[in-house]
py3Dmol code that shows the C-alpha trace and the ligand (Angstrom):
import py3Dmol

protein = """\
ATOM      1  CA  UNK A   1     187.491  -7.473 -61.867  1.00  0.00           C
ATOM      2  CA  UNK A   2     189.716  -8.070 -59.323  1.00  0.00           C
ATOM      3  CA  UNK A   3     193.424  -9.508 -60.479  1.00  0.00           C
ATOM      4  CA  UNK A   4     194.772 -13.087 -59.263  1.00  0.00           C
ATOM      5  CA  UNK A   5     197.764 -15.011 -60.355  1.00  0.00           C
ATOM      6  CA  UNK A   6     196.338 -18.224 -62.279  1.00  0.00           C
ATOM      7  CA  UNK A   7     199.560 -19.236 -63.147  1.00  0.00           C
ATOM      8  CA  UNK A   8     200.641 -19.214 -59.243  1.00  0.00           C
ATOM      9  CA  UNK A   9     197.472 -20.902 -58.392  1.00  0.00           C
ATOM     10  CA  UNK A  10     198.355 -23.869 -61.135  1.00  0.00           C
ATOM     11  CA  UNK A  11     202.184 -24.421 -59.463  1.00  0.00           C
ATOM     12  CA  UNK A  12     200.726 -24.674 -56.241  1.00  0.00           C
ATOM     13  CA  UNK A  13     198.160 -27.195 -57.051  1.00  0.00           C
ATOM     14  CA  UNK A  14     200.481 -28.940 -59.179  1.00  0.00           C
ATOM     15  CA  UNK A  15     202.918 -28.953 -55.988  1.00  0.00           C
ATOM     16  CA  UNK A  16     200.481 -30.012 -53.529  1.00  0.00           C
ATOM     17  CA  UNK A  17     199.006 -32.180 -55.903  1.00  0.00           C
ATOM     18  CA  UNK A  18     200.831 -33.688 -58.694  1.00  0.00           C
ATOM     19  CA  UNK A  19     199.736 -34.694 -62.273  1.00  0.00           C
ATOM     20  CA  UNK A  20     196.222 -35.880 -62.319  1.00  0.00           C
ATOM     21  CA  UNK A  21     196.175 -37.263 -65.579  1.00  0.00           C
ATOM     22  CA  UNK A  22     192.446 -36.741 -66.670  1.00  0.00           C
ATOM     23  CA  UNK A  23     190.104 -37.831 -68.373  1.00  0.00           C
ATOM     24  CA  UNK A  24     190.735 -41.410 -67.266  1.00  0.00           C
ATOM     25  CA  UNK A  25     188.964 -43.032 -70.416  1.00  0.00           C
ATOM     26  CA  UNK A  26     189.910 -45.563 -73.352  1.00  0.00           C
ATOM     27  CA  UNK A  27     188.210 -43.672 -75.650  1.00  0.00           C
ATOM     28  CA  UNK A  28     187.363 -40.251 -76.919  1.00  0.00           C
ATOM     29  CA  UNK A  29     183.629 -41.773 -76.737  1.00  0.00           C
ATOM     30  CA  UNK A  30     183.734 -43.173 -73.582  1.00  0.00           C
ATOM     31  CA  UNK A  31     184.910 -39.468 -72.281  1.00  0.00           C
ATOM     32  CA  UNK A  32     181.744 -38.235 -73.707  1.00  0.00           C
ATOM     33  CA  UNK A  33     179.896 -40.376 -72.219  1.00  0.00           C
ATOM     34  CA  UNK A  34     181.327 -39.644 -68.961  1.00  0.00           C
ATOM     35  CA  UNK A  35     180.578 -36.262 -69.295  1.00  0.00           C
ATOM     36  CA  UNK A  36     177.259 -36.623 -69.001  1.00  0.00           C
ATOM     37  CA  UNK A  37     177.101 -40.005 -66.469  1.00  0.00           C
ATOM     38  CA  UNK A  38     178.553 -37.244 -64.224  1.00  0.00           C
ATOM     39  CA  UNK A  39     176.269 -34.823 -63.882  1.00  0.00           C
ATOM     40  CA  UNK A  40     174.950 -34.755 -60.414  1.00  0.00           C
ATOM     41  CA  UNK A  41     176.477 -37.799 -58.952  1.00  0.00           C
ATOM     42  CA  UNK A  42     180.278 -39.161 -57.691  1.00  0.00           C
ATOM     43  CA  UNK A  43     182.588 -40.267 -59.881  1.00  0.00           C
ATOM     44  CA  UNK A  44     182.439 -44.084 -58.530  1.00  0.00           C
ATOM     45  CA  UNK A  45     178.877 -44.192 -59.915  1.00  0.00           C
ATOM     46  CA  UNK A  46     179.900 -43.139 -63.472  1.00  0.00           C
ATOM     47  CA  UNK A  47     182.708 -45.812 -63.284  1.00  0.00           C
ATOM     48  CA  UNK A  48     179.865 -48.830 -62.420  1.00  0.00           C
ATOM     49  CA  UNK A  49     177.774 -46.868 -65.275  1.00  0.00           C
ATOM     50  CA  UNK A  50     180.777 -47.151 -67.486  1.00  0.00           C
ATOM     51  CA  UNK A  51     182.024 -50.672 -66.333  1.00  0.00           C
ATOM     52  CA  UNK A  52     178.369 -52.041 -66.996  1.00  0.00           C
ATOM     53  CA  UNK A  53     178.194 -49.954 -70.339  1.00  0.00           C
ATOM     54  CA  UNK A  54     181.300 -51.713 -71.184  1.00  0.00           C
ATOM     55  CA  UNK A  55     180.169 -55.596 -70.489  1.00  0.00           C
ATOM     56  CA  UNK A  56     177.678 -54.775 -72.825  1.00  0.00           C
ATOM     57  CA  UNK A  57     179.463 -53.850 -75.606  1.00  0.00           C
ATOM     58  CA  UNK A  58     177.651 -50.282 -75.452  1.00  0.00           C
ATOM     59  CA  UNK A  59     180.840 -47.839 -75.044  1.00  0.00           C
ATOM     60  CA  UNK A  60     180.586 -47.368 -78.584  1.00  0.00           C
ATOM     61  CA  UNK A  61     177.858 -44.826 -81.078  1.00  0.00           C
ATOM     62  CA  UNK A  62     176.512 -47.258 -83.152  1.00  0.00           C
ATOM     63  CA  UNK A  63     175.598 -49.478 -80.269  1.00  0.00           C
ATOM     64  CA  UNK A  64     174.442 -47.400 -78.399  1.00  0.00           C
ATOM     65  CA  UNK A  65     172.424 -45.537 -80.338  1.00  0.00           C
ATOM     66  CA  UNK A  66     170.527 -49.001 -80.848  1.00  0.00           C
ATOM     67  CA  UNK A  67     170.609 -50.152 -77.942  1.00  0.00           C
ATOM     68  CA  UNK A  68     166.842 -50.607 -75.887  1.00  0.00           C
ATOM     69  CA  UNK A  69     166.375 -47.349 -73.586  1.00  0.00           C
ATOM     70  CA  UNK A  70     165.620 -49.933 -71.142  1.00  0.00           C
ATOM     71  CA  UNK A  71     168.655 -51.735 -70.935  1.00  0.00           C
ATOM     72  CA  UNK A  72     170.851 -48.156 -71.056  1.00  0.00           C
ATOM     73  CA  UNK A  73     168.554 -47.120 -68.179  1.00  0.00           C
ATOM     74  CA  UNK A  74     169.039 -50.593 -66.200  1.00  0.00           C
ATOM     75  CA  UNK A  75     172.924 -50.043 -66.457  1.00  0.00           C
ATOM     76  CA  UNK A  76     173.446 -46.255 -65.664  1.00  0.00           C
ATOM     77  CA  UNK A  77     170.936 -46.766 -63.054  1.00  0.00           C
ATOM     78  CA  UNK A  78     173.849 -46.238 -60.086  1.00  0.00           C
ATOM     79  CA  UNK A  79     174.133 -42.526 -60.995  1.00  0.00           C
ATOM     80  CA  UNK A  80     170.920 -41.097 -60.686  1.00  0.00           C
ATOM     81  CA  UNK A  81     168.617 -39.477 -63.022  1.00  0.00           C
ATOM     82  CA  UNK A  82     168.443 -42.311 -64.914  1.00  0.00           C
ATOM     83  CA  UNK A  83     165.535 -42.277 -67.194  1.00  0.00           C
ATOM     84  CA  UNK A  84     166.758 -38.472 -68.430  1.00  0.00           C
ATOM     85  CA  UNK A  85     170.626 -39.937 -68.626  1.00  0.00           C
ATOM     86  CA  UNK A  86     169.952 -43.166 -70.188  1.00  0.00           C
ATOM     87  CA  UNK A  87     167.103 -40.860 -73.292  1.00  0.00           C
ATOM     88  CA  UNK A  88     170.740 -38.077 -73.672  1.00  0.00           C
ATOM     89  CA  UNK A  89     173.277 -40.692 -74.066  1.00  0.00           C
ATOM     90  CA  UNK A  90     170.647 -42.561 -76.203  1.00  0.00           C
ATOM     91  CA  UNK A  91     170.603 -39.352 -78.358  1.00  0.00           C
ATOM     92  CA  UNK A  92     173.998 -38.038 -78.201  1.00  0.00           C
ATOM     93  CA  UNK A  93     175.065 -41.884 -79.393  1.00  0.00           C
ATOM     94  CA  UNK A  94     172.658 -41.400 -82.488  1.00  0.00           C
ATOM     95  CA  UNK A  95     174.488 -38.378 -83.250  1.00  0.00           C
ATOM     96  CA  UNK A  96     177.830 -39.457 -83.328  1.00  0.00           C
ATOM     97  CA  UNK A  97     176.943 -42.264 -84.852  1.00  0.00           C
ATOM     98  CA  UNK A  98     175.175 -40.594 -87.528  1.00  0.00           C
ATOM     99  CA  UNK A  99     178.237 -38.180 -88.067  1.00  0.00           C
ATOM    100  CA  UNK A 100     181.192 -40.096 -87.025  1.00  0.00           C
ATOM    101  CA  UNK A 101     182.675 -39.270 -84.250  1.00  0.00           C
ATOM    102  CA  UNK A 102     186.300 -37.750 -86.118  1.00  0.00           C
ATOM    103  CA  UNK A 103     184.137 -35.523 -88.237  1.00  0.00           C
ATOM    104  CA  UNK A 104     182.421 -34.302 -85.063  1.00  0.00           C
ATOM    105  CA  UNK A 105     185.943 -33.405 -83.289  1.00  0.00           C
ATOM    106  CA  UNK A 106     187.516 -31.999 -86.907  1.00  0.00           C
ATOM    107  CA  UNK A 107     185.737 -28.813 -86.749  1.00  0.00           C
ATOM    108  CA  UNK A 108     187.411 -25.654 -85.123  1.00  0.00           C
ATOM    109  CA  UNK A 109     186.901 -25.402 -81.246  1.00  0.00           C
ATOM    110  CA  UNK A 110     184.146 -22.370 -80.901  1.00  0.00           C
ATOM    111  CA  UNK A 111     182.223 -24.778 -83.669  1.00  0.00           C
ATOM    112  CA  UNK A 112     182.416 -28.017 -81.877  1.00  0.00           C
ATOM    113  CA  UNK A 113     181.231 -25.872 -78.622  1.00  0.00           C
ATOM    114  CA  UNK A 114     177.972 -24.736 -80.068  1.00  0.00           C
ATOM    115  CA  UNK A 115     177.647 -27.991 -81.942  1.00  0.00           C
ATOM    116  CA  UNK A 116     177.705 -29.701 -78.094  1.00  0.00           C
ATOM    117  CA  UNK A 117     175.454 -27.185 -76.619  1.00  0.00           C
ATOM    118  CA  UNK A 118     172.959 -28.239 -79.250  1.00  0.00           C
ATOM    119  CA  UNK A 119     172.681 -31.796 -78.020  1.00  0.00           C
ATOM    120  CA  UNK A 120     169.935 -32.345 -75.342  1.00  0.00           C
ATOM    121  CA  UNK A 121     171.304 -32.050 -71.520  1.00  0.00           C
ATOM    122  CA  UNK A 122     175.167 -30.641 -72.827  1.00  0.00           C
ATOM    123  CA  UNK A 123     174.753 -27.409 -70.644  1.00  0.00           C
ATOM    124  CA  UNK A 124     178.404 -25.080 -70.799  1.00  0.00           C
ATOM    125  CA  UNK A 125     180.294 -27.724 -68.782  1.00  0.00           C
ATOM    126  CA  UNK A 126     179.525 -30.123 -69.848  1.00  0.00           C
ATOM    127  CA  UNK A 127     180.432 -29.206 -73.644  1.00  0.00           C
ATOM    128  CA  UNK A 128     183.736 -27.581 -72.619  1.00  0.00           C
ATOM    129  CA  UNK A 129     184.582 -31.415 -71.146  1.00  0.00           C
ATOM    130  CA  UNK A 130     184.047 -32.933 -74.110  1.00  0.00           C
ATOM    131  CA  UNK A 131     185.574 -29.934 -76.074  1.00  0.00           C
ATOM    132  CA  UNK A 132     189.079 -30.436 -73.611  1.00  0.00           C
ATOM    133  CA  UNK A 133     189.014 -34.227 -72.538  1.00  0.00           C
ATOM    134  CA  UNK A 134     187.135 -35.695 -75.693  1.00  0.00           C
ATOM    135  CA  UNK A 135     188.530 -33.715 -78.685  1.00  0.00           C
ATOM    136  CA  UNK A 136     191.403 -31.929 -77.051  1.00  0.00           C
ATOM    137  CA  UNK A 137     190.768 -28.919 -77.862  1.00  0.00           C
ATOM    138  CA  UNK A 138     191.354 -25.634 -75.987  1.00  0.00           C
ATOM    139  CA  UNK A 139     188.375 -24.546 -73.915  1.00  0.00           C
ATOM    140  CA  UNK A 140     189.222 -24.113 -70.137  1.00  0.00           C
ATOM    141  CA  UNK A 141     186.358 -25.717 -68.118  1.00  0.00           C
ATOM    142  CA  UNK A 142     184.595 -23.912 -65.380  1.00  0.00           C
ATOM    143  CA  UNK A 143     182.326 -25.898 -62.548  1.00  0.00           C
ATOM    144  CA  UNK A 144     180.877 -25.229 -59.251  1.00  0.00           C
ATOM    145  CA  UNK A 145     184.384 -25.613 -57.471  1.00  0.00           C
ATOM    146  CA  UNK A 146     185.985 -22.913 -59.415  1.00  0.00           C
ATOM    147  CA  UNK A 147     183.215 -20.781 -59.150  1.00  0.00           C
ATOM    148  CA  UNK A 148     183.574 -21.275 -55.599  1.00  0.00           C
ATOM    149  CA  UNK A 149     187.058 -20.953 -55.248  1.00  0.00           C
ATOM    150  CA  UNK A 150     187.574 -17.928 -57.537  1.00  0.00           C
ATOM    151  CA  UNK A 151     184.423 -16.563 -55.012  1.00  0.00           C
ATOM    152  CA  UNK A 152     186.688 -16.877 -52.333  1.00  0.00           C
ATOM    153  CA  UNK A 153     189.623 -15.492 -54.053  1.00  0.00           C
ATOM    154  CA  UNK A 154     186.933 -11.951 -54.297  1.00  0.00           C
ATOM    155  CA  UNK A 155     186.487 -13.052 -57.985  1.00  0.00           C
ATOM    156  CA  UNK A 156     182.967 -13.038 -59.362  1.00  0.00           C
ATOM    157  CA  UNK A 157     181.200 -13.900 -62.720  1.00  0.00           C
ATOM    158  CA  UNK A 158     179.276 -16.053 -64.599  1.00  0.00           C
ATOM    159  CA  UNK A 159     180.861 -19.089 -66.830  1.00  0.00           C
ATOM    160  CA  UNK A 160     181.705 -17.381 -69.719  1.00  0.00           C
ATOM    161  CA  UNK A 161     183.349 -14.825 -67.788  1.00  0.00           C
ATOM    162  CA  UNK A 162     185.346 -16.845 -65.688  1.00  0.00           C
ATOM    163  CA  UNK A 163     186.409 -19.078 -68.557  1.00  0.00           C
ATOM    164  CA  UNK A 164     187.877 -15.754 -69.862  1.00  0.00           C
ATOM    165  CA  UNK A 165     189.916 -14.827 -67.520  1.00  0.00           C
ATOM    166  CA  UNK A 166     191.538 -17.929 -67.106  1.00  0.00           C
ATOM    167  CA  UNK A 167     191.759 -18.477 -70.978  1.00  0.00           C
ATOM    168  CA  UNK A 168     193.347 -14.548 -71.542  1.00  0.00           C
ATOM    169  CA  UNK A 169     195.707 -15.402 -68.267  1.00  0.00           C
ATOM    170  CA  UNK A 170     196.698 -18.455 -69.430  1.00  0.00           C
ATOM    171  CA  UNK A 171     198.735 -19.813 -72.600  1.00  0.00           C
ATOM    172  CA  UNK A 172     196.150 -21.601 -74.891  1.00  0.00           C
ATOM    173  CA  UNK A 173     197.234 -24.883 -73.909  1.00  0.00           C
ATOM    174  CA  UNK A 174     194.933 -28.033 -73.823  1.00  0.00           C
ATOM    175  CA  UNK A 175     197.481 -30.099 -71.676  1.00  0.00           C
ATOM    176  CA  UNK A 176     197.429 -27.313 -69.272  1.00  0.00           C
ATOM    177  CA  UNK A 177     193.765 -26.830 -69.080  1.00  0.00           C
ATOM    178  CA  UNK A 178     193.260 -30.446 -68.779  1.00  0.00           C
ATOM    179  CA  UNK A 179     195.749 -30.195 -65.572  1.00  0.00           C
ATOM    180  CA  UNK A 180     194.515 -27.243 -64.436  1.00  0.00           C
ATOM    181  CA  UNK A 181     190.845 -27.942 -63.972  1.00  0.00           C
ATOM    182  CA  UNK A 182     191.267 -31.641 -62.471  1.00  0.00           C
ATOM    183  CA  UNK A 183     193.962 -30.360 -59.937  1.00  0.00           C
ATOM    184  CA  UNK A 184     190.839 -27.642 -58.935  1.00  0.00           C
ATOM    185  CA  UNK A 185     188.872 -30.520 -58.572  1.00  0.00           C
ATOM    186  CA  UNK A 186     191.029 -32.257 -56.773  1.00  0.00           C
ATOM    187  CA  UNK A 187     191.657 -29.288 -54.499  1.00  0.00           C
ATOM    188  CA  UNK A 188     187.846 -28.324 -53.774  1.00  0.00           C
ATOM    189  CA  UNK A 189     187.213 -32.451 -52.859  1.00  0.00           C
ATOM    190  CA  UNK A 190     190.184 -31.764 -50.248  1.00  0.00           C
ATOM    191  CA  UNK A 191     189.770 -28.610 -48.933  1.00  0.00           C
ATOM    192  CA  UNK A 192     186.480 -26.937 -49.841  1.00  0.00           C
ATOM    193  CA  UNK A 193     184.812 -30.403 -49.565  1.00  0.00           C
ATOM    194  CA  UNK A 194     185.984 -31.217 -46.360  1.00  0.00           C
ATOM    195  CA  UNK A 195     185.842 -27.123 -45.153  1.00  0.00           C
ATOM    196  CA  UNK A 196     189.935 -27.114 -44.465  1.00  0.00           C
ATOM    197  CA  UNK A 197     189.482 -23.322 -44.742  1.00  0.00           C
ATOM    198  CA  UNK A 198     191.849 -22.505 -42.312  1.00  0.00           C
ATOM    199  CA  UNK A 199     194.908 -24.465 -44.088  1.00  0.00           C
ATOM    200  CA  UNK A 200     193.424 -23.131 -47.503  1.00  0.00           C
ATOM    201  CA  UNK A 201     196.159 -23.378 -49.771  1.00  0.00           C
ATOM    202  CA  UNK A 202     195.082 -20.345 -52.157  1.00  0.00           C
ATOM    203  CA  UNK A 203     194.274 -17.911 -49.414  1.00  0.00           C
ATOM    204  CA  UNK A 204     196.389 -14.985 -48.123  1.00  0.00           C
ATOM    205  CA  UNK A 205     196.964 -16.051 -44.960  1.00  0.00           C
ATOM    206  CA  UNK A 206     195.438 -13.013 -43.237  1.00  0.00           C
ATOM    207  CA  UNK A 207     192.015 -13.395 -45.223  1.00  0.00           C
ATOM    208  CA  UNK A 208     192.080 -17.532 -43.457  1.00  0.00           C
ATOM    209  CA  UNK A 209     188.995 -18.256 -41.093  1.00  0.00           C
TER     210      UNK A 209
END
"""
ligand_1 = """\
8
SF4
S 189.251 -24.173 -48.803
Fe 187.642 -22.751 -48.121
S 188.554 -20.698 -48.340
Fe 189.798 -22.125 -49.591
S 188.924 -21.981 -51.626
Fe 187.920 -23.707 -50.584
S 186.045 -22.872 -49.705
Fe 187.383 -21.151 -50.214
"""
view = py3Dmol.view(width=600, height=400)
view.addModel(protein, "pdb")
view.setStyle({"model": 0}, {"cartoon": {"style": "trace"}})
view.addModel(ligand_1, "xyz")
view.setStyle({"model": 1}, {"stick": {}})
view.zoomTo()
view.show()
């Protein structure tokens, strides 16, 4: 695989950028929940979803998890997908609840992982969210804009592989990781979103279109 500075990439995102301070959440719950309001939809939508959640006393497990499906449905309604968003909340609630949501997050990282890929609709990103921005643990999250980015940089692989490389280049740091991935975001909405290739801040110049 071809080599690329990470930790170059970071300062000049962090430059360009400045702190991003993610997850913005009250709650390690609320983070969770996020998680999966954002699949597939802007991040205005999950804050409605999450303002209406909250007006109904529903950002925690237990109420959640008996809460009517209808009512769930009726508030995360603004971000799409609401029938299969409002059943996996529903579900994921009735798990945490059930467990409690500190003896969820007190098992080692790689644990917690496959424990969140278990739960209906927690795909690889979604997990590593709530693995970084929910428990704070160390797993770096990959999405579509650092596939992307790291496609353009001439490096290619699947999730697993490119949370690798940027977990071996990297210290094992969760407040970096947590920086890391929201200043990509950040980035991609800027610049990949808006196709600023030619000023693109990560490419050699000569390699610019
Ligand atoms: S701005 Fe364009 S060239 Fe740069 S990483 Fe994004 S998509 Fe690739």
């Amino acid at each position: 695989m071809k080599h690329t500075n990470l930790k170059q990439i970071y300062t000049t995102l962090l430059n360009e950028f400045g702190h991003q301070d993610w997850w913005p959440a009250d709650t390690p719950f609320e983070v969770v929940i996020g998680t999966v309001l954002t699949q597939q939809t802007r991040w205005t939508n999950v804050e409605q979803a999450i303002a209406n959640l909250k007006e109904h006393g529903l950002l925690e497990p237990e109420t959640l998890a008996q809460a009517e499906i209808e009512l769930i449905e009726e508030l995360v309604h603004c971000c799409g997908f609401y029938r299969q968003k409002a059943s996996r909340l529903n579900n994921i609630a009735k798990y945490f609840a059930d467990k409690g949501i500190e003896n969820v997050f007190s098992v080692p990282t790689d644990e917690l992982r496959d424990e969140m890929l278990s739960l209906n609709g927690v795909g690889n990103e979604t997990a590593d969210s709530i693995v970084l921005y929910a428990a704070n643990k160390p797993k770096f999250v990959i999405d579509a804009y650092t596939s992307r980015i790291m496609n353009c940089l001439g490096i290619n692989g699947n999730y697993i592989r490119l949370q690798e490389l940027f977990e071996q280049e990297l210290p094992t740091n969760v407040d970096l990781y947590k920086e890391y991935h929201a200043l990509i975001v950040e980035f991609a909405k800027t610049y990949c979103g808006k196709k600023r290739c030619g000023e693109c801040l990560l490419l050699p110049d000569a390699a610019k279109v």
